[in-house]
C-alpha positions as CSV (number, residue, x, y, z in Angstrom):
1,X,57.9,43.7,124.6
2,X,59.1,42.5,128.0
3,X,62.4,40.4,127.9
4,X,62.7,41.2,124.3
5,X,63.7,44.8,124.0
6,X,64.8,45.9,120.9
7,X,68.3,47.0,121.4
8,X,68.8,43.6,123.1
9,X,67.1,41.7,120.1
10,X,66.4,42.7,116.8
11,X,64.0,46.2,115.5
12,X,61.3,44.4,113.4
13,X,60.2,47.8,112.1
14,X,57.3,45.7,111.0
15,X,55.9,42.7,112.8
16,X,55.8,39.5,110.4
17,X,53.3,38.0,112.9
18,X,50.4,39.1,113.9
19,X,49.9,39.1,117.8
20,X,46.8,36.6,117.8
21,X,49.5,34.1,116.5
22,X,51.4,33.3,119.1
23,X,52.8,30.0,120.3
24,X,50.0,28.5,122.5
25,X,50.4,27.6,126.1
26,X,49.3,24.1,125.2
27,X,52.3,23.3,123.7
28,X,54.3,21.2,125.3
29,X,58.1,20.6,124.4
30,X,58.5,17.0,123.3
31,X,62.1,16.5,124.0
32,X,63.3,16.7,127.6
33,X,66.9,18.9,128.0
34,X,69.6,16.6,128.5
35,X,72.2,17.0,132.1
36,X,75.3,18.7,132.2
37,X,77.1,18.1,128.4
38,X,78.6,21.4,127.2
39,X,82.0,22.0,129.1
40,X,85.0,24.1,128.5
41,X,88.2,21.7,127.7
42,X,90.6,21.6,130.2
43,X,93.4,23.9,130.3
44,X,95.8,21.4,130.1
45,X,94.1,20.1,126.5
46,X,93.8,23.9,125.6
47,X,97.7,24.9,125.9
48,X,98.6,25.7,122.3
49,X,95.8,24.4,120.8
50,X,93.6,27.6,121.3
51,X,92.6,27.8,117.7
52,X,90.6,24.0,117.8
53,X,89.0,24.6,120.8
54,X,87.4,28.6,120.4
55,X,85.2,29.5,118.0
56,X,86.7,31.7,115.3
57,X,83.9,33.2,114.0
58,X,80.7,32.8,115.2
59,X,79.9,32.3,119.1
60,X,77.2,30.0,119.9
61,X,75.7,29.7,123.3
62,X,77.3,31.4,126.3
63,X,80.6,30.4,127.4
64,X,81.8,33.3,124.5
65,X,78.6,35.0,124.1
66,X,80.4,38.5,125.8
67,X,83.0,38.2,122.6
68,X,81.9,40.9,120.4
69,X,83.6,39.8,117.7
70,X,82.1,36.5,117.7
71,X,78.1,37.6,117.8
72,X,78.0,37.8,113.9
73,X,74.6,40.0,115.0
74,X,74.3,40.8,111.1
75,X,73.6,37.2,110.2
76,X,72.1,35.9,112.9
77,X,69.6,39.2,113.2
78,X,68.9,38.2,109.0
79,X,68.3,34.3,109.9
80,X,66.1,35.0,112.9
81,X,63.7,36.9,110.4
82,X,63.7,34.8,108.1
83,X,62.3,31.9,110.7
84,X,59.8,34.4,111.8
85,X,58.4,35.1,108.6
86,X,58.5,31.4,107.2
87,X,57.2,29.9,110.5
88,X,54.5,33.0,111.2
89,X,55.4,32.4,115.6
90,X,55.8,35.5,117.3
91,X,59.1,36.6,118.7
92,X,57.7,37.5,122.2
93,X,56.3,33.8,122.0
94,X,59.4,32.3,121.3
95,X,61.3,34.6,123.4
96,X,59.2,32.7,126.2
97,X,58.9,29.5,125.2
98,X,62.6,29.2,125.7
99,X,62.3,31.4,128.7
100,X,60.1,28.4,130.2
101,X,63.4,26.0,129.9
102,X,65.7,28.9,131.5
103,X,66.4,26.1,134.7
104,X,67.4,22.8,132.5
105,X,69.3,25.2,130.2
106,X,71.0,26.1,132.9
107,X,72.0,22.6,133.7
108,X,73.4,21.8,130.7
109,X,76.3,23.8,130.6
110,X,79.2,22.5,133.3
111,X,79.7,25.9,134.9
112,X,77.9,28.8,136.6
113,X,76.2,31.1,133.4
114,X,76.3,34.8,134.7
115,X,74.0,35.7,131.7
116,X,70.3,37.2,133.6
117,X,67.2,35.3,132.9
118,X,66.1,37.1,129.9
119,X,69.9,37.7,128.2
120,X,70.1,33.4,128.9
121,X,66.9,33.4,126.8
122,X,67.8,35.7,123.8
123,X,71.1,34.2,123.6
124,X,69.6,30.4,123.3
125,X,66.7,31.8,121.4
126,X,68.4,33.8,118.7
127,X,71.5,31.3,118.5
128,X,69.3,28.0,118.1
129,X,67.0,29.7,114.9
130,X,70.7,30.5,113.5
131,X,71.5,27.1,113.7
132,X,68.0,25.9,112.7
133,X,68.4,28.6,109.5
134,X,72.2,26.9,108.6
135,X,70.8,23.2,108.7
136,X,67.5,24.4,106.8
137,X,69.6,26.4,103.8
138,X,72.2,24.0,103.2
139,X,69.7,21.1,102.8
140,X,67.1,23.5,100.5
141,X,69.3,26.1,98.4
142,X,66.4,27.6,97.2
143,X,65.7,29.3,100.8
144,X,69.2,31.5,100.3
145,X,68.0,34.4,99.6
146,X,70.4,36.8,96.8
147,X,71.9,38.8,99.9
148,X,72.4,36.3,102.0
149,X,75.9,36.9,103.8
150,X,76.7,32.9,104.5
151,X,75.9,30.6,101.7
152,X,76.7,33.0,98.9
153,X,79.9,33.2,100.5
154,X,81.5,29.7,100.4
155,X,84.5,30.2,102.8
156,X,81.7,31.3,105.4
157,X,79.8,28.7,105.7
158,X,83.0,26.2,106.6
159,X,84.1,28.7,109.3
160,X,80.5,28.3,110.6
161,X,80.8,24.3,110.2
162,X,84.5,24.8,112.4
163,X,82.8,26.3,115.1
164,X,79.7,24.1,115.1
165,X,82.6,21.0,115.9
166,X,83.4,23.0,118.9
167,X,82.5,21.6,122.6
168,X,82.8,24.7,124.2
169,X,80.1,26.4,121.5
170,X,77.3,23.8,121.7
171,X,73.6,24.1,122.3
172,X,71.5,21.9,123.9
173,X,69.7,19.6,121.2
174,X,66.3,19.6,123.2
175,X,65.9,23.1,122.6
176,X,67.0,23.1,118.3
177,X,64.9,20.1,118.4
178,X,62.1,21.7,119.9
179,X,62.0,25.0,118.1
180,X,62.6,22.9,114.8
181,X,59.0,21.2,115.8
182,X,57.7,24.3,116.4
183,X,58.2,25.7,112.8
184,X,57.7,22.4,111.0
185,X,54.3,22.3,112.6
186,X,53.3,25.7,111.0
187,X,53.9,24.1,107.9
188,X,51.5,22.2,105.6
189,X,50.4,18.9,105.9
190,X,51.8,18.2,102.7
191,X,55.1,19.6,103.1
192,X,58.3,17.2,104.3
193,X,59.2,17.6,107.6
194,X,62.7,17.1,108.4
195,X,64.1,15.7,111.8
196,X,67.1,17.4,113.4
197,X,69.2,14.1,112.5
198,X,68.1,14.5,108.9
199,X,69.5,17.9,109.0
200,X,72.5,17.3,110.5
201,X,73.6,14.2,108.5
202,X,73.0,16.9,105.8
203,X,75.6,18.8,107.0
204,X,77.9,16.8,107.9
205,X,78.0,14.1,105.0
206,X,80.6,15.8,102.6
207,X,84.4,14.9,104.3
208,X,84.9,18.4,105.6
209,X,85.5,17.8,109.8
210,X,84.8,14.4,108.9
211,X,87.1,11.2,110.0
212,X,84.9,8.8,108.3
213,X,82.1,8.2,105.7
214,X,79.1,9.9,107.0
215,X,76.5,6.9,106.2
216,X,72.8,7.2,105.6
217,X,72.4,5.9,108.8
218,X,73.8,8.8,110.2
219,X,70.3,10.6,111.2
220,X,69.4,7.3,113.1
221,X,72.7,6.7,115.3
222,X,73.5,10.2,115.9
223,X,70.5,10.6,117.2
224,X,70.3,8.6,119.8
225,X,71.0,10.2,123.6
226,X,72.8,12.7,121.9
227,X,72.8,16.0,123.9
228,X,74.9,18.1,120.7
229,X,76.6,18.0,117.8
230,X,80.1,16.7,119.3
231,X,77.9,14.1,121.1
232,X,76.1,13.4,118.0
233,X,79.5,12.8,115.8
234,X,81.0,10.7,118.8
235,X,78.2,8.8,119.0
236,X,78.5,7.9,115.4
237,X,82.1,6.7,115.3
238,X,81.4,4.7,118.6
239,X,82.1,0.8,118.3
240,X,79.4,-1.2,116.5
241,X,80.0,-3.7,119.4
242,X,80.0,-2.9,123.0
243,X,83.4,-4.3,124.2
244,X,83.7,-6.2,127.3
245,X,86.5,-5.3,129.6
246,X,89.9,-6.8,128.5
247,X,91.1,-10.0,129.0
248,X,95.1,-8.8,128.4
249,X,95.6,-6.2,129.9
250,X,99.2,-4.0,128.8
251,X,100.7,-2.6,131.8
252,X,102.7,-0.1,129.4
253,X,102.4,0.9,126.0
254,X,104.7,-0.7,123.7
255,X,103.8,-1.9,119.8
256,X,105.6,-2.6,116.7
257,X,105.1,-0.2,114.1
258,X,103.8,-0.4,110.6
259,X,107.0,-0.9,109.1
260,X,108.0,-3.1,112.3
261,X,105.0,-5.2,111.2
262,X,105.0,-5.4,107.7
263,X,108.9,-6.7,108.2
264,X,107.5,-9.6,110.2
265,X,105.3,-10.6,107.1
266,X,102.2,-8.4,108.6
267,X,99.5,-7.7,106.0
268,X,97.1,-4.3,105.9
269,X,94.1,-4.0,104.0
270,X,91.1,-1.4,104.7
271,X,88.6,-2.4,106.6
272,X,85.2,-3.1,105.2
273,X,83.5,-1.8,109.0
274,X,81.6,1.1,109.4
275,X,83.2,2.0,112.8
276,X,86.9,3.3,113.0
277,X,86.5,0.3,116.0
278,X,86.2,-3.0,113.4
279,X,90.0,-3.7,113.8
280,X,90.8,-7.3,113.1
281,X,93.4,-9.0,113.3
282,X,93.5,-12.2,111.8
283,X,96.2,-15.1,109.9
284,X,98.6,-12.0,109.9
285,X,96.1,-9.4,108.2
286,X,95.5,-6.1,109.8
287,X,92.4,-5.1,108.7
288,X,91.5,-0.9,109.3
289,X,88.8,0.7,108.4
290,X,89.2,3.6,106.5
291,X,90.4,7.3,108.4
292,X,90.0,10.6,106.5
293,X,92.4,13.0,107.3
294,X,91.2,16.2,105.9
295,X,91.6,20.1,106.8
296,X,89.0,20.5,110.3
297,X,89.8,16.9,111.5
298,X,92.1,17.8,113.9
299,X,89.4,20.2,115.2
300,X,87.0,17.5,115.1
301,X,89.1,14.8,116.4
302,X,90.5,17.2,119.2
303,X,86.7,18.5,120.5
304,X,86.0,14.6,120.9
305,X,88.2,13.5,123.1
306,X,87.9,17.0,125.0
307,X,84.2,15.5,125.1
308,X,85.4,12.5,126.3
309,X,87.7,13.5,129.2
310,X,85.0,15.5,130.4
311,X,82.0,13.5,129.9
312,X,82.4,10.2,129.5
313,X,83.1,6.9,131.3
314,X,84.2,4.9,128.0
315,X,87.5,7.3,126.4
316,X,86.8,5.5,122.9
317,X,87.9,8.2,120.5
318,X,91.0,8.7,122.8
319,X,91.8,4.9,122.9
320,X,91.7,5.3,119.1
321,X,94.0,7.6,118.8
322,X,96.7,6.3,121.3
323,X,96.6,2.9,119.0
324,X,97.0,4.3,115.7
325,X,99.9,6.6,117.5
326,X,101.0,3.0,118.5
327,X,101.1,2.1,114.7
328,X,102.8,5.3,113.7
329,X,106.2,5.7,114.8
330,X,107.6,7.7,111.7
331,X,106.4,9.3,108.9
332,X,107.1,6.2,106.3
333,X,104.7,4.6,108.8
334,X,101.8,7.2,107.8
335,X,103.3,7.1,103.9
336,X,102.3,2.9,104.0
337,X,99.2,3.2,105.7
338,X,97.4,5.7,102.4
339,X,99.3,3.9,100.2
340,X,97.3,1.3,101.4
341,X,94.4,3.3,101.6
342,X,94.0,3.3,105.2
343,X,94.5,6.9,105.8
344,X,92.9,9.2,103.6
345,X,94.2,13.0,103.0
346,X,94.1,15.8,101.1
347,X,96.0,18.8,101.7
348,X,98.1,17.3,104.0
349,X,101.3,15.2,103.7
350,X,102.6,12.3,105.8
351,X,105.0,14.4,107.9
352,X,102.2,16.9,108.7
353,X,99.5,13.7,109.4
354,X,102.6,12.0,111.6
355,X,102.9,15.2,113.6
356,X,99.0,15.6,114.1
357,X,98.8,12.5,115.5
358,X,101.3,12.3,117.8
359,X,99.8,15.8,119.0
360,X,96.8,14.1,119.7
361,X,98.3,11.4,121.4
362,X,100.1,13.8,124.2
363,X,96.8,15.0,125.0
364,X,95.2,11.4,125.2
365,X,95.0,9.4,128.5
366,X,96.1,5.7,129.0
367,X,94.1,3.8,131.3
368,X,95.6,0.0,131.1
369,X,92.6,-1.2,132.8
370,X,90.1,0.0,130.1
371,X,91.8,0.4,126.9
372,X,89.7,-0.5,124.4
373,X,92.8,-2.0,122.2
374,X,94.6,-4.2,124.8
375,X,94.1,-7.5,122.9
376,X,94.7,-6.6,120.0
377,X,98.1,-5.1,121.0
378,X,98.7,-7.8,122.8
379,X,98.0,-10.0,119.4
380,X,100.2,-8.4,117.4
381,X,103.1,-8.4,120.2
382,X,102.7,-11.7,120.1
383,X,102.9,-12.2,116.5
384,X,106.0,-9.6,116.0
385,X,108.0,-11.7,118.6
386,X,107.6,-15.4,116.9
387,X,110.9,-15.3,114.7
388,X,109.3,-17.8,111.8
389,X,107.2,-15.0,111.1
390,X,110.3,-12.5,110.3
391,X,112.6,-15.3,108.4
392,X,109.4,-15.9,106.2
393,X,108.9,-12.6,105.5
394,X,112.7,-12.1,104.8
395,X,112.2,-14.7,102.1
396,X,109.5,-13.6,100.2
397,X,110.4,-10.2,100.1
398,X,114.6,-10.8,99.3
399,X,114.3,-13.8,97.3
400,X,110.5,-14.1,96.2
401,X,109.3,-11.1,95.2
402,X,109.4,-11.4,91.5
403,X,109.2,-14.5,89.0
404,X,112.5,-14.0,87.8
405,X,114.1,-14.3,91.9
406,X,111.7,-17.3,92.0
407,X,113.3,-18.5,89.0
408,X,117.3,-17.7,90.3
409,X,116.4,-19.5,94.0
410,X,115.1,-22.5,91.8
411,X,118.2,-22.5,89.7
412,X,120.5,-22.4,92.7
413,X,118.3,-25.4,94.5
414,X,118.7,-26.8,90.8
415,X,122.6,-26.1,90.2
416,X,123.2,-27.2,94.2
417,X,121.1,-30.6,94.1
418,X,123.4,-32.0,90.8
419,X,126.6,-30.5,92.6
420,X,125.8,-33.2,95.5
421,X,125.0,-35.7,93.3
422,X,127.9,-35.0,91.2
423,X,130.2,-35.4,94.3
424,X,128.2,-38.5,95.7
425,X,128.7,-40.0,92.6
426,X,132.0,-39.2,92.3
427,X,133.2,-40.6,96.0
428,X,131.4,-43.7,95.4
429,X,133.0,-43.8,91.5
430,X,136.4,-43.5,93.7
């Protein structure tokens, strides 16, 4: 078989599709390959952070497709048959159908590829089914088979989900999408067919890698110009509302802490938004939506705005994280916010949460011009430096706080007011 040699692919000893079943020539892929997307994160984001950034088990793609130890050939040569047999396409036509897409692959990826022509094509090829395999078993657990080496192997399957979160190991969505059409299409009529966003909200709803609620409307949003899985989760968390450029804008960043705040009388509740984005700030209530802390979102959250710095014009994910490093300037600052619920976390503990963040926020860029939370720093500035707002504070939380200090300050008003009358009455006695 030409461009699919066996000791480059796979030995099917026996063919699980006959050669009259190929994939036609009249198909036509229905999704058009996005433009350059997949990048490898600056070395400056990289330094020390090696671990969030390459994949650790699994290779996907070609920036570390030469990495032996990362080609997991076992599993992906066991997945790759079991989408041949299921879907009843030919290798060889596969092989070329993503042979066909070799020059918009090619585009995709941010630097030269010195893979040849057909070794570009087995590597997209065999590393797309693996994904399509992953998103197919974890929605169906009926389709694992008794040896399967991933899913009966829980600890496997989250390195996998790890290196999925990783911008450096990403795939062009055109081509899942497209070979995911492919083998729904062999299908019945009667059978569901499921949509790559389906699939991938199925994967990603439970909180591992996750920094907030993965919503039902999750296939939908993600979905939308996304070119990848990063893409996809960034463009989930994006702001409800397109911001228009700042009013205020701070020339340097400088805000008063949680403490800071909450000592000038400063309220915070969770927010009831969707987005990490619906922050309000209104008659002294701080309103933030929800943030899950949980072991992989520091890969997540670090693979985003390594997205973003590459990428993207708007640097949301990296203006959220400079503003809740704003928020933070200690550990007790981390402790009040999941007491209040803001910040959600599980194996970690404030000091370790305080120290992730302000890791993120050395690799985060402030633009002054464009930073998505100038007002509202500029709101609570303005709030912090009104004195009233301190003194009132002071008084409900030193002489307010409890019935019976209501009760003491009343008795003292009380005790003071017959005191004056007492001596009024007693110079006007005189």
């Amino acid at each position: 078989m030409e461009g699919l040699r066996k000791e480059d692919l796979f030995d099917f000893k026996n063919p699980l599709v006959p050669p009259e079943n190929p994939i036609g020539d009249e198909f036509v892929s229905i999704h058009c390959v996005s433009d350059c997307s997949i990048y490898r994160v600056p070395r400056s984001m990289r330094e020390g952070y090696e671990k969030a950034f390459s994949p650790r088990f699994v290779s996907l793609g070609p920036f570390h497709h030469r990495i032996k130890d990362l080609q997991a050939l076992g599993h992906k040569e066991s997945y790759f048959t079991d989408f041949v047999r299921v879907s009843k396409l030919s290798a060889q036509g596969l092989f070329e159908f993503v042979k066909g897409r070799e020059e918009a692959i090619r585009e995709c990826y941010a630097e030269k590829i010195e893979l040849e022509s057909n070794d570009l094509a087995r590597c997209i090829l065999v590393d797309s089914v693996f994904i399509i395999e992953i998103l197919l078993k974890n929605r169906d657990r009926s389709l694992v088979g008794k040896n399967d080496r991933i899913f009966k192997k829980p600890w496997l399957i989250h390195d996998i989900k790890f290196d999925i979160l990783k911008v450096e190991n990403q795939i062009p969505f055109a081509i899942i999408e497209d070979l995911l059409a492919l083998h729904q299409s062999t299908r019945n009529s009667d059978d569901e067919r499921l949509s790559l966003g389906v699939l991938t909200h199925e994967f990603f709803k439970l909180h591992l890698g996750g920094i907030t609620e993965i919503g039902d409307d999750f296939s939908k949003v993600s979905s939308m110009n996304s070119s990848h899985f990063v893409s996809a989760l960034r463009n989930y968390n994006l702001p409800s509302v397109t911001p228009s450029r700042p009013k205020k804008v701070i020339k340097s960043l400088a805000t008063p802490s949680v403490m800071e705040l909450s000592q000038a009388g400063v309220k915070f509740q969770v927010g009831s938004g969707k987005s990490l984005f619906d922050v309000r700030f209104s008659n002294g209530t701080l309103e933030i939506p929800k943030l899950n802390i949980y072991f992989g979102a520091d890969v997540l959250l670090r693979n985003l705005i390594g997205f973003e710095r590459c990428n993207c014009l708007e640097n949301y994910i990296n203006d959220y994280i400079i503003f809740i490093g704003l928020l933070v300037h200690c550990p007790e600052d981390v402790e009040m916010l999941v007491e209040e619920g803001i910040i959600r976390i599980s194996t970690w503990d404030s000091k370790e949460v305080f120290a992730l963040i302000k890791s993120l926020v050395k690799g985060a860029r402030f633009i002054p011009d464009d930073f998505y939370f100038s007002g509202l720093c500029t709101e609570l500035n303005e709030y912090y430096r009104i004195p009233w707002h301190r003194w009132k504070a002071m008084l409900k939380r030193d002489y307010f706080n409890s019935p019976w200090s209501i009760i003491s300050v009343v008795a003292a008003v009380v005790l003071l007011l017959l005191t004056l009358v007492q001596t009024v009455f007693s110079v006007i006695s005189k």
